[in-house]
Backbone as JSON, one array per atom type, in Angstrom:
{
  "sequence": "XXXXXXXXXXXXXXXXXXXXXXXXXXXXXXXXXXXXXXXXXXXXXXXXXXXXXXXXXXXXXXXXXXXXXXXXXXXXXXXXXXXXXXXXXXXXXXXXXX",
  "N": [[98.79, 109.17, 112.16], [99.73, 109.5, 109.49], [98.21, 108.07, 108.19], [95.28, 110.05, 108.24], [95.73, 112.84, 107.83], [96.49, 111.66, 105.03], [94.15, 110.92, 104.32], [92.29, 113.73, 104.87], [93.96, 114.95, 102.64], [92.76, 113.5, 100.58], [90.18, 113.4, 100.61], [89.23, 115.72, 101.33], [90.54, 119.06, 100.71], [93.74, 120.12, 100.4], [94.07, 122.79, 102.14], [92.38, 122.04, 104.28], [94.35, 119.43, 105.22], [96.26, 120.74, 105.84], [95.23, 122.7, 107.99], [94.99, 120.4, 110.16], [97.18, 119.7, 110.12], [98.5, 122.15, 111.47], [96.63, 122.39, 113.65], [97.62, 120.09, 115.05], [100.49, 120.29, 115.52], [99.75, 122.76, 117.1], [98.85, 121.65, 119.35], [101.2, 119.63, 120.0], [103.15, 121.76, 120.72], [101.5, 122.9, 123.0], [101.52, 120.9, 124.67], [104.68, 120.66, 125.44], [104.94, 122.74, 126.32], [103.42, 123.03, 128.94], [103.2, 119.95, 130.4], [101.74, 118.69, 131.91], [99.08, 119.1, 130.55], [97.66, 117.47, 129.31], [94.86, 114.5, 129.4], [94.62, 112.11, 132.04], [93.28, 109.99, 131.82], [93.06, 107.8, 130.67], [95.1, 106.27, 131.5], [94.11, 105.82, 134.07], [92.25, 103.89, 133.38], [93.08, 101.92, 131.86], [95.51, 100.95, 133.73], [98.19, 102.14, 132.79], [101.29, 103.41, 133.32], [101.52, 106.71, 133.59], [100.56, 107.7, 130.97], [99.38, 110.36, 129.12], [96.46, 111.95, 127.38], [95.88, 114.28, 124.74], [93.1, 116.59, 123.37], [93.04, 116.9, 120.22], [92.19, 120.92, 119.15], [90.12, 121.2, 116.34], [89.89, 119.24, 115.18], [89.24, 115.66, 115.14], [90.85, 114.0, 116.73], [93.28, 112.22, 119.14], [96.19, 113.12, 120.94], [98.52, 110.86, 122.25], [100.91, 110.87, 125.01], [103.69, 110.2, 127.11], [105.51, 111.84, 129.32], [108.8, 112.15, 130.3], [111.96, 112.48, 132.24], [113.68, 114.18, 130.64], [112.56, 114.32, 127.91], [109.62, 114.48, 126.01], [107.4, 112.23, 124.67], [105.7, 111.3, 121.69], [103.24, 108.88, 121.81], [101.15, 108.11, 120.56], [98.7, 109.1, 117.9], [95.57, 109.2, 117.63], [92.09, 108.68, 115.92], [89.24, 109.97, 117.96], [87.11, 108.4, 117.43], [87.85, 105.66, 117.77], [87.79, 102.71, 118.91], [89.65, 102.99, 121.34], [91.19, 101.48, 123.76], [92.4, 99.01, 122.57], [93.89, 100.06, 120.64], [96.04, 101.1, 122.11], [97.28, 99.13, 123.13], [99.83, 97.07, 122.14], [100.82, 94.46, 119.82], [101.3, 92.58, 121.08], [99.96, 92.1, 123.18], [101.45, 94.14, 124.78], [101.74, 96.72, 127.16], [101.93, 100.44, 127.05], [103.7, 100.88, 129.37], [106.08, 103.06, 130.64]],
  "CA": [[98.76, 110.52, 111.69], [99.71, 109.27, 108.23], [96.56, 108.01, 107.9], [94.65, 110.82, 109.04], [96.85, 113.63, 106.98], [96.14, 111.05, 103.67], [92.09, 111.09, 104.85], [92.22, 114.81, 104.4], [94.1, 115.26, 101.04], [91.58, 112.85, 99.79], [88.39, 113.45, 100.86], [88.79, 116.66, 101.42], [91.31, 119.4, 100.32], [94.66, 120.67, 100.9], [93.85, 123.79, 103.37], [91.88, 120.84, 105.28], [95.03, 118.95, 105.55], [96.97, 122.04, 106.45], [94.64, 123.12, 109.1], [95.18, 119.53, 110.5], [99.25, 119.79, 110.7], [98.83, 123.23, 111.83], [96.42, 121.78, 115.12], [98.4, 119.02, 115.46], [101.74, 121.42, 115.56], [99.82, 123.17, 118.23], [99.17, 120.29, 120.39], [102.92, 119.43, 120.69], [103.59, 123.0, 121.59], [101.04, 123.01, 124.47], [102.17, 119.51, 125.5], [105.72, 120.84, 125.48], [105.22, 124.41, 127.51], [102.73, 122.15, 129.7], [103.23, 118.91, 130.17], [100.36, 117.9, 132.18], [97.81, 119.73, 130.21], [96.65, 116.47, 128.69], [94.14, 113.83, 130.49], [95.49, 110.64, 132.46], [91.94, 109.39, 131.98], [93.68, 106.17, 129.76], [96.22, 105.73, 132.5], [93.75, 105.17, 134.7], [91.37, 103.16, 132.78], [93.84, 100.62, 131.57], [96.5, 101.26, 134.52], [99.45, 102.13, 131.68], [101.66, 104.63, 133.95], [102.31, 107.7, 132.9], [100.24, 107.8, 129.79], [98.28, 111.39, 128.64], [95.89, 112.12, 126.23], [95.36, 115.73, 124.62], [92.21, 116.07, 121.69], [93.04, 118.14, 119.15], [90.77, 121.43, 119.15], [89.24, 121.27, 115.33], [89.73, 117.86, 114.73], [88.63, 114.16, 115.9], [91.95, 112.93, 116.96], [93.91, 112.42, 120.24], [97.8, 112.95, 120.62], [99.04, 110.12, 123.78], [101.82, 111.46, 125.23], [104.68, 109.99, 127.94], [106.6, 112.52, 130.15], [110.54, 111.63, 130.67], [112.83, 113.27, 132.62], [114.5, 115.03, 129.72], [111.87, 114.6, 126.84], [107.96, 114.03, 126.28], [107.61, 111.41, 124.08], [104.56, 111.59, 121.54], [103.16, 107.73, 121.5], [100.14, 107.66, 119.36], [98.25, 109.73, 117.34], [94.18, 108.17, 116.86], [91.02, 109.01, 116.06], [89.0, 109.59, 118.85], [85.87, 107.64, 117.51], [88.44, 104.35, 117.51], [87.97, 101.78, 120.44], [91.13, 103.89, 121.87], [92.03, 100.66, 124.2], [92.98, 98.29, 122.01], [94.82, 100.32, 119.92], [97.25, 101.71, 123.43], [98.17, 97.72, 123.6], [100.83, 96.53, 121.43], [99.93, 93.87, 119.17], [101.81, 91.16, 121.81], [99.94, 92.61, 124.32], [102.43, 95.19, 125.81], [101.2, 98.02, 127.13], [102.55, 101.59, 126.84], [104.18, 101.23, 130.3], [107.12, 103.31, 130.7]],
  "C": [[98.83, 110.54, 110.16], [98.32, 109.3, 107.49], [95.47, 109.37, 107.47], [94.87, 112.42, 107.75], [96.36, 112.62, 105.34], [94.15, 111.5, 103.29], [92.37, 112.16, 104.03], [92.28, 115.48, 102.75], [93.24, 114.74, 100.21], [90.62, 112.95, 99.64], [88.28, 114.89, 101.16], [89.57, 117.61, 100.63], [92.49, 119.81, 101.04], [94.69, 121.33, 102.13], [93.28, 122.92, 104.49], [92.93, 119.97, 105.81], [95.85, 119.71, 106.52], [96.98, 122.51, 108.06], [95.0, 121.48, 109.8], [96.32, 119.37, 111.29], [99.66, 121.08, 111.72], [98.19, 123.21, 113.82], [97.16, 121.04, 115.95], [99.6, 119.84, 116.2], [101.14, 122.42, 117.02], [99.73, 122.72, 119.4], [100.37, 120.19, 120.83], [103.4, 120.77, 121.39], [103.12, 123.19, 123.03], [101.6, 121.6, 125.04], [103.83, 119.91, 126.08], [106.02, 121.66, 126.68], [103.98, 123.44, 128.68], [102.38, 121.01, 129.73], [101.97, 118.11, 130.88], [98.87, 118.4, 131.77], [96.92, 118.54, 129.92], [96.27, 115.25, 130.13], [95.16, 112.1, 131.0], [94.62, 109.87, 132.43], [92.42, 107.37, 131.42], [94.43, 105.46, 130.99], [96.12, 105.24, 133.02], [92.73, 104.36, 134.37], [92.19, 102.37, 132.24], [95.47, 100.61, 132.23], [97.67, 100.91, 133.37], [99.73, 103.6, 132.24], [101.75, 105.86, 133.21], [101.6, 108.39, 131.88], [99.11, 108.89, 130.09], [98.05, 111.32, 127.25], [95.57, 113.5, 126.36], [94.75, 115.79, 123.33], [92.78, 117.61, 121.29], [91.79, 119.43, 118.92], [90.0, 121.47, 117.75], [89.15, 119.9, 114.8], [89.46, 116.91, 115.53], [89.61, 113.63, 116.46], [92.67, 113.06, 118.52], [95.37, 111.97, 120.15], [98.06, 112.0, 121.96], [99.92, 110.23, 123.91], [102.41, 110.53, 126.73], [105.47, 110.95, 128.53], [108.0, 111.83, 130.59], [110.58, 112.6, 131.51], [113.05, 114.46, 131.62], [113.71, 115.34, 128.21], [110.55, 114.31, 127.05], [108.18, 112.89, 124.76], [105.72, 110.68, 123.51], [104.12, 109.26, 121.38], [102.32, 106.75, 120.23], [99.2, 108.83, 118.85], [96.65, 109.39, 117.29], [93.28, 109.28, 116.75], [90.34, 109.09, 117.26], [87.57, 108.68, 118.99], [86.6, 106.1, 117.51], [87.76, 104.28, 118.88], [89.56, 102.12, 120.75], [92.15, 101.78, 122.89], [93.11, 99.31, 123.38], [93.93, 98.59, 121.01], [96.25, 101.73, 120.74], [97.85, 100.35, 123.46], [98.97, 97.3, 122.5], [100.42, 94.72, 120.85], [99.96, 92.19, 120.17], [101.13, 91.38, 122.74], [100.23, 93.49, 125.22], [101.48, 96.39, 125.53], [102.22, 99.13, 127.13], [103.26, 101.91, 128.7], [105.5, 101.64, 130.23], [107.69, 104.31, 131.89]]
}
């Protein structure tokens, strides 16, 4: 997200960043008041339980999200033009199973 949020201020302007934090910010809200809004499409394409994805609506990026008991738990932030799998695996290998 760092990333992403830097992109913006740079290449583009402020209000561009803004609008960014302000999508993002609504993402977590719908993830929050609905937790299974986002896709399990990852979950089941590299069996890693649990794991949703929800795209941001004005921007390129996808939030991957974990459901708890007691919290949601945001995992990764990406682009969605990345090769998404290799950057759900942990650099040892581990996947986002929880």
């Amino acid at each position: 997200m760092d990333e992403a949020l830097d992109h913006y201020l740079r290449d583009a302007n402020g209000s561009v960043a803004l609008g960014f934090v302000d999508d993002l910010q609504a993402a977590y809200r719908l993830i929050a008041e609905h937790h299974t809004s986002g896709s399990p499409r990852y979950a089941y394409e590299l069996q890693m339980a649990d794991i949703r994805s929800l795209r941001l609506k004005r921007y390129p990026y996808l939030v991957f999200y974990v459901e708890h008991p007691d919290h949601i738990e945001v995992w990764r932030v990406l682009h969605g033009m990345r090769d998404i799998p290799p950057w759900l695996i942990g650099p040892d290998g581990d996947r986002a199973d929880h």
